[in-house]
DRENTI-291075 format. One record per residue (C-alpha): residue in three letters; x negated, y negated, z negated. Coordinates in steps of 0.5 Angstrom, whole numbers, padded with zeros to 4 digits, always signed. Example, Ala and Ser with C-alpha at 12.3 -4.5 7.8 and 13.67 -1.06 7.14 Angstrom:
BEGIN
ALA-0025+0009-0016/SER-0027+0002-0014/
end
This chain:
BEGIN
UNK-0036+0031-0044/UNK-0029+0034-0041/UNK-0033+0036-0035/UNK-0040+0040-0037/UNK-0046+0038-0032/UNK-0046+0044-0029/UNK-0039+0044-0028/UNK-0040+0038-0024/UNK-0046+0039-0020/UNK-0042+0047-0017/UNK-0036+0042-0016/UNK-0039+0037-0013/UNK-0047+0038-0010/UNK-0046+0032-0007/UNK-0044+0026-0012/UNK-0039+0025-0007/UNK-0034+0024-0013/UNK-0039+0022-0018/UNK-0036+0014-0019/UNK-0029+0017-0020/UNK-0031+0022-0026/UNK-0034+0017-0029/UNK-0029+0012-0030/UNK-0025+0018-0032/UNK-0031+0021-0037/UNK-0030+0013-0040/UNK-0024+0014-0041/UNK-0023+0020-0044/UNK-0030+0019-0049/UNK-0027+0011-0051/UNK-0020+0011-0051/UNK-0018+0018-0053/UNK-0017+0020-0062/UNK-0022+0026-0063/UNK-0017+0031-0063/UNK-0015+0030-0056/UNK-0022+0030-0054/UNK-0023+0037-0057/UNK-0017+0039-0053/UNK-0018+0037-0046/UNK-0026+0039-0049/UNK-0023+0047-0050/UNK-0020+0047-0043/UNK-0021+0053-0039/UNK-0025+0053-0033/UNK-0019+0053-0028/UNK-0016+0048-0032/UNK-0022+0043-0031/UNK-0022+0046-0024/UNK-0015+0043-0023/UNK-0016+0037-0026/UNK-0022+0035-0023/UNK-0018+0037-0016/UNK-0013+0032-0018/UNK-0017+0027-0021/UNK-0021+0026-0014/UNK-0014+0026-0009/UNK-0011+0022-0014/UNK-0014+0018-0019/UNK-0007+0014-0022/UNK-0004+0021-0024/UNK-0009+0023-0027/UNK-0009+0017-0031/UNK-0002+0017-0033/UNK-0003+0024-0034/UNK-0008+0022-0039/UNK-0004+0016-0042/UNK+0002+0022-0043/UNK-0002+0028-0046/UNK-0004+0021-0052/UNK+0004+0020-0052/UNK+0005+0026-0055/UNK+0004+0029-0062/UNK-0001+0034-0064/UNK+0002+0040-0066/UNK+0007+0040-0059/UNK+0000+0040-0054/UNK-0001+0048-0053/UNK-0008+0052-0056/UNK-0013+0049-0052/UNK-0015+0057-0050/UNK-0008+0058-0047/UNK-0010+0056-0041/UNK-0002+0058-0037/UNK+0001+0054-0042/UNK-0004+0048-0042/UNK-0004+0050-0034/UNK+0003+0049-0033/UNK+0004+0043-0039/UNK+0000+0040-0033/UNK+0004+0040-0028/UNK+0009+0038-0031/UNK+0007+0032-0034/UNK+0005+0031-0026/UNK+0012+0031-0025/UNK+0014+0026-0030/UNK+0017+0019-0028/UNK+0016+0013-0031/UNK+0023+0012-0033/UNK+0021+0004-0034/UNK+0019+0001-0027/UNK+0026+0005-0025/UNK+0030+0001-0029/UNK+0027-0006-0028/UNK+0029-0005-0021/UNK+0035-0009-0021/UNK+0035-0015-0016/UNK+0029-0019-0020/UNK+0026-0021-0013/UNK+0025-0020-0006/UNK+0019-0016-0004/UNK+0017-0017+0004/UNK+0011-0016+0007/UNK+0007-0020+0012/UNK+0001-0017+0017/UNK-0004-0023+0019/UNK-0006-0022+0028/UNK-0012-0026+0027/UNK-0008-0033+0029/UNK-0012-0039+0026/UNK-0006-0039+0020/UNK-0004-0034+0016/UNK+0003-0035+0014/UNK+0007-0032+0008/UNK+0013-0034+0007/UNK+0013-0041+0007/UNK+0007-0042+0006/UNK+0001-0042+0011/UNK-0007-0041+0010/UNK-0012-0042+0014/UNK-0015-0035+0017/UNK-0022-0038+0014/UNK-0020-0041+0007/UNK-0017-0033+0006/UNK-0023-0028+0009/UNK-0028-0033+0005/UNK-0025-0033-0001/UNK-0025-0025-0001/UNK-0033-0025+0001/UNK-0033-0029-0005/UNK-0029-0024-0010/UNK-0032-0018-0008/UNK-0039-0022-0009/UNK-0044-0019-0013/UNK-0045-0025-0015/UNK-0042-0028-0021/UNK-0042-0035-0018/UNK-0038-0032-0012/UNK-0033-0030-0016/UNK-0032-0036-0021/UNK-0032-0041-0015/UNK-0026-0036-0011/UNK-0023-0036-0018/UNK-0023-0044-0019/UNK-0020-0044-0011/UNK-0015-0039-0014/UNK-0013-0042-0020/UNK-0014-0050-0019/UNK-0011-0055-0023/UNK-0007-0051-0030/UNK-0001-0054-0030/UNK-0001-0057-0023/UNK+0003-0052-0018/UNK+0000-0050-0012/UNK+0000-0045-0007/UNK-0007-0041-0008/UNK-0005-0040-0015/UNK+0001-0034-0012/UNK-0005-0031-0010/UNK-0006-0024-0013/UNK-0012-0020-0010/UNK-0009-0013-0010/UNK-0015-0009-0014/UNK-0013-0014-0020/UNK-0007-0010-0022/UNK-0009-0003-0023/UNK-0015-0007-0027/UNK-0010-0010-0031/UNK-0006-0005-0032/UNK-0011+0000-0035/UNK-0013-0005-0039/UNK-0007-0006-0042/UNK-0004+0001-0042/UNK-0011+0001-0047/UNK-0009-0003-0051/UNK-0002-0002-0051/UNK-0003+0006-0054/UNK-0007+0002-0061/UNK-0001+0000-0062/UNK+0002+0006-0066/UNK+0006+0005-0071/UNK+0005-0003-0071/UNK+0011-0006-0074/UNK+0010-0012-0070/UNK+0006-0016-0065/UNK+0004-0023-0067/UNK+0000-0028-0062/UNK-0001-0035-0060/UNK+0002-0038-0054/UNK+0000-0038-0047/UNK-0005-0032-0046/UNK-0004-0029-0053/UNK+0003-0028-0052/UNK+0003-0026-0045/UNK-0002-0020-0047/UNK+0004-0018-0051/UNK+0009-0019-0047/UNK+0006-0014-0043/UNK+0005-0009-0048/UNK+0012-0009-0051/UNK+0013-0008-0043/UNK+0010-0001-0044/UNK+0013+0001-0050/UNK+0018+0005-0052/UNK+0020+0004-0059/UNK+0020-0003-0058/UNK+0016-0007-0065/UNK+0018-0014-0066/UNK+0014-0020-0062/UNK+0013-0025-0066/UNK+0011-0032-0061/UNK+0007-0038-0064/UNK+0006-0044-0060/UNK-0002-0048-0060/UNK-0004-0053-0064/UNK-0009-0056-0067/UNK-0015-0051-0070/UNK-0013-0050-0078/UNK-0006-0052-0076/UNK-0005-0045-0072/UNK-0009-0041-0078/UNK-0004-0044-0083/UNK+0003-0042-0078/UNK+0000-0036-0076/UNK-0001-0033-0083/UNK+0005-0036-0086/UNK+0009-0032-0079/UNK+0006-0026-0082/UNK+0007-0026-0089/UNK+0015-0028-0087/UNK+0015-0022-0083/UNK+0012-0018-0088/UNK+0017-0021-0095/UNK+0016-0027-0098/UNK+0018-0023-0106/UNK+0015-0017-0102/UNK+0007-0018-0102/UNK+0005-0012-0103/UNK+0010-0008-0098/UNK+0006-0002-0093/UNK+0006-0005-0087/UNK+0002-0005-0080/UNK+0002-0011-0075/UNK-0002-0011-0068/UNK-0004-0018-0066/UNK-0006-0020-0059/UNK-0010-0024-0055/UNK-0014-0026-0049/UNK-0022-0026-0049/UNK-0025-0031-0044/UNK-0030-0034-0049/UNK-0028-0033-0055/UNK-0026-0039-0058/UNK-0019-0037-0060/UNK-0019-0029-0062/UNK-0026-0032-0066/UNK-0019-0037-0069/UNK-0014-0032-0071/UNK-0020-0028-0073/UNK-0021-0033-0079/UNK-0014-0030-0082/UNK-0017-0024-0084/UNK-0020-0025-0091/UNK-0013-0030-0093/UNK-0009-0024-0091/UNK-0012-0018-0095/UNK-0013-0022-0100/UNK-0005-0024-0101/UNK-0002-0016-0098/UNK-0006-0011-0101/UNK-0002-0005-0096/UNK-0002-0010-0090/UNK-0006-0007-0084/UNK-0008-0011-0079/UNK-0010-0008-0072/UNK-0013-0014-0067/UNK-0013-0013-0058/UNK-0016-0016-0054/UNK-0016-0017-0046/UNK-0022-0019-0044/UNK-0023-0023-0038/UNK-0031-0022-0035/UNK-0029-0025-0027/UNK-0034-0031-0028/UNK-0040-0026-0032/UNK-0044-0021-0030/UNK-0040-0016-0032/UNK-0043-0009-0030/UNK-0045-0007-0036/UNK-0039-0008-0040/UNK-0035-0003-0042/UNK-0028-0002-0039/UNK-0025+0000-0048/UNK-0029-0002-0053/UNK-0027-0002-0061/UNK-0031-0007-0066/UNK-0032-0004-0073/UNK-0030-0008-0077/UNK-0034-0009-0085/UNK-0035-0010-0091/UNK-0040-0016-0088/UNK-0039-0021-0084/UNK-0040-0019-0078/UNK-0042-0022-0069/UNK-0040-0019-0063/UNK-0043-0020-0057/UNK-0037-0022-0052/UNK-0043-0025-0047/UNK-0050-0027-0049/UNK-0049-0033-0053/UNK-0042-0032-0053/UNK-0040-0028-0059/UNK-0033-0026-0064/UNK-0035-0027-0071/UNK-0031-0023-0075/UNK-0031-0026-0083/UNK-0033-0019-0088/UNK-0029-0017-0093/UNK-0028-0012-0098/UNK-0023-0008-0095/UNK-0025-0009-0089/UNK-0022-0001-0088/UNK-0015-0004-0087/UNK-0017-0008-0080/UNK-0019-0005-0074/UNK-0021-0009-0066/UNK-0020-0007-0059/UNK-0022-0010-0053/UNK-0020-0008-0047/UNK-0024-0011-0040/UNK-0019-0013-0034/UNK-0025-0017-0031/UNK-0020-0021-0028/UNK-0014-0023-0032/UNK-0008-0024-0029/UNK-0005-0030-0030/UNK-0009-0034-0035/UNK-0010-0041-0035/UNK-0004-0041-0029/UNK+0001-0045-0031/UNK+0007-0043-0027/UNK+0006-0035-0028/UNK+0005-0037-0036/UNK+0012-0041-0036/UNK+0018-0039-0038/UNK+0022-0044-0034/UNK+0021-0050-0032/UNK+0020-0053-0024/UNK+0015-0048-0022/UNK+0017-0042-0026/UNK+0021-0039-0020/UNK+0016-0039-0015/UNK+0013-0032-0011/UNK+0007-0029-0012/UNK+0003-0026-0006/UNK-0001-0020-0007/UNK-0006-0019-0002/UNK-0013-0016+0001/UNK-0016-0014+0007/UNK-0014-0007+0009/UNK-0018-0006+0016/UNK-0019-0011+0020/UNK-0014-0014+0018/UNK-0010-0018+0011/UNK-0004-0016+0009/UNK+0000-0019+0004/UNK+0006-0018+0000/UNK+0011-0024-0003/UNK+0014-0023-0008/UNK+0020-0028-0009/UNK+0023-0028-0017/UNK+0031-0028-0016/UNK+0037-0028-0020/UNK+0034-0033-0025/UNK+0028-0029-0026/UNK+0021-0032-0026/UNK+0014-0031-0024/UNK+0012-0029-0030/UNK+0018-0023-0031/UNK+0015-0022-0024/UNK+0008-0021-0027/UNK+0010-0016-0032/UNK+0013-0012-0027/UNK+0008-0012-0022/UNK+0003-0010-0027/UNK+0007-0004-0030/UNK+0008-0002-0024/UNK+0015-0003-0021/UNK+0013-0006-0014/UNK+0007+0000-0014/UNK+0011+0004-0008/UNK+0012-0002-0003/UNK+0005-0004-0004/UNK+0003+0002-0003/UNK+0006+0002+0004/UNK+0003-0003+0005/UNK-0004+0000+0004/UNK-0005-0006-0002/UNK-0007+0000-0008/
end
């Protein structure tokens, strides 16, 4: 453990911050490669001080400075036991800027904030919401109870492609959930080539991978259809890329895909044996964004990696709900992810997965009630961009300082 239990309870007798340090201890122990724990393990005791202080005011830069330290190759990271050079390597990296979310600024939306006064309606750009559908939608999201949240997610979603205004509802915390889940999965992806996944939801974690990378793989989009149909075009896809002439050529390729129920990671997952058989230098790595909203989810682990065997093997994804995983001798040369966003934005909403069409230039509205009051922010897609474009940004964090200002993360 980063911080020892005695460390914890002289700095904290209390447990007043007890929530936060294990998150941060999850991630450490789930996500980061050994030789990165062993560092953060070897700190000094100020240096552990200085984390824990900023892990406790302000948890989103501890993570990204967490998410940095794994950027960096391991040779350039400072001796654990040089406390000043691992002290000030800190410090830098708490200064540091994303460079992506800047540069996507543009004039890719408009972004205005409404604060409701108690009225009857609650009107947000041009559309209008009733005080009392909006404050029994947040009871219900922040239920306990699974049945709640299910009933909040179907008035959100409503009908897949049949546009209506509860589907630009985005409730504020979902952002940063997707975001580490995606921030998760996005640093498996390594020295991946190429990124395959099926249209809609698959392509849609890809896309926001790709958003968080800076060496950009290529990103390989098939669209749905039937079952064996989809099999037979998606390895087809991957032994293009990989070389027709050239079947035994070293490559490593991620593939992505959403996890609600299982169905369609459990079809992508049938590839494998076909694949290792026909190249044998291919190594496959498959992430998955797991959706838990209509579950009871407290015991599901925020990153998880499913050990792949020489056997055929079953993970539970819920009880009675499982990925089944073919064995295969080589069973070495694939590894999976999975990572739990609890509520995955955009999924089964048809405007926000759309690439044009009527709909695809509508707003989204990130909302919550802060105090006593809702507050919202609507976001209008401009310069021909679209609510999905405006999705990617909101979750990489483009709009975070605005939705800051408006006490909305």
């Amino acid at each position: 453990m980063f911080w020892s239990n005695g460390f914890y309870a002289r700095v904290d007798p209390k447990g007043k911050y007890l929530r936060h340090v294990v998150r941060a201890e999850n991630l450490i122990e789930s996500v980061l490669p050994q030789y990165l724990q062993a560092w953060l393990d070897g700190q000094s005791g100020d240096v552990k001080q200085v984390a824990f202080r900023l892990l406790t005011t302000n948890p989103r830069l501890f993570v990204q400075i967490v998410w940095l330290l794994w950027s960096m190759r391991p040779e350039d990271l400072p001796d654990a036991a040089n406390g000043r050079a691992c002290a000030q390597l800190l410090m830098r990296l708490a200064q540091w800027q994303p460079p992506a979310p800047r540069s996507l600024q543009e004039h890719s939306a408009d972004v205005t904030a409404w604060r409701h006064g108690g009225e009857e309606m609650f009107q947000v750009g041009g559309f209008s919401f009733k005080q009392d559908f909006l404050q029994g939608l947040l009871r219900n999201l922040r239920s306990p109870k699974s049945r709640a949240r299910y009933n909040a997610q179907k008035d959100i979603r409503g009908t897949d492609n049949t546009f209506s205004q509860n589907q630009t509802l985005i409730y504020a915390p979902w952002i940063l959930q997707n975001r580490e889940a995606i921030r998760a999965l996005a640093l498996q992806i390594g020295e991946s080539e190429a990124i395959f996944s099926l249209e809609r939801g698959g392509s849609l974690v890809a896309d926001h991978i790709m958003a968080h990378l800076r060496r950009k793989p290529v990103n390989t989009k098939l669209p749905k259809s039937h079952r064996n149909d989809q099999i037979a075009r998606f390895k087809d896809a991957i032994r293009s890329h990989i070389g027709v002439d050239t079947p035994g050529r070293q490559a490593t390729i991620s593939v992505t895909e959403t996890v609600v129920g299982g169905t369609s990671a459990n079809t992508i997952l049938r590839t494998i044996p076909d694949l290792l058989k026909s190249h044998s230098q291919l190594q496959i790595q498959f992430l998955f964004e797991r959706h838990t909203w209509h579950k009871d989810d407290q015991h599901v682990p925020l990153f998880e990696e499913m050990r792949i065997a020489a056997q055929a093997s079953s993970f539970d994804v819920f009880p009675g709900e499982h990925i089944k995983v073919p064995g295969h001798a080589d069973a070495h040369r694939v590894s999976a992810f999975l990572a739990a966003a609890r509520y995955l934005l955009g999924e089964d909403v048809g405007y926000q997965l759309a690439y044009d069409g009527q709909h695809a230039g509508e707003p989204l509205i990130v909302f919550n009630q802060v105090g006593q009051y809702l507050r919202a922010v609507h976001i209008q897609p401009s310069g021909g961009r679209t609510a999905r474009e405006i999705l990617i940004r909101l979750v990489l964090g483009v709009y975070d300082d605005f939705l800051e200002s408006e006490n909305l993360l």
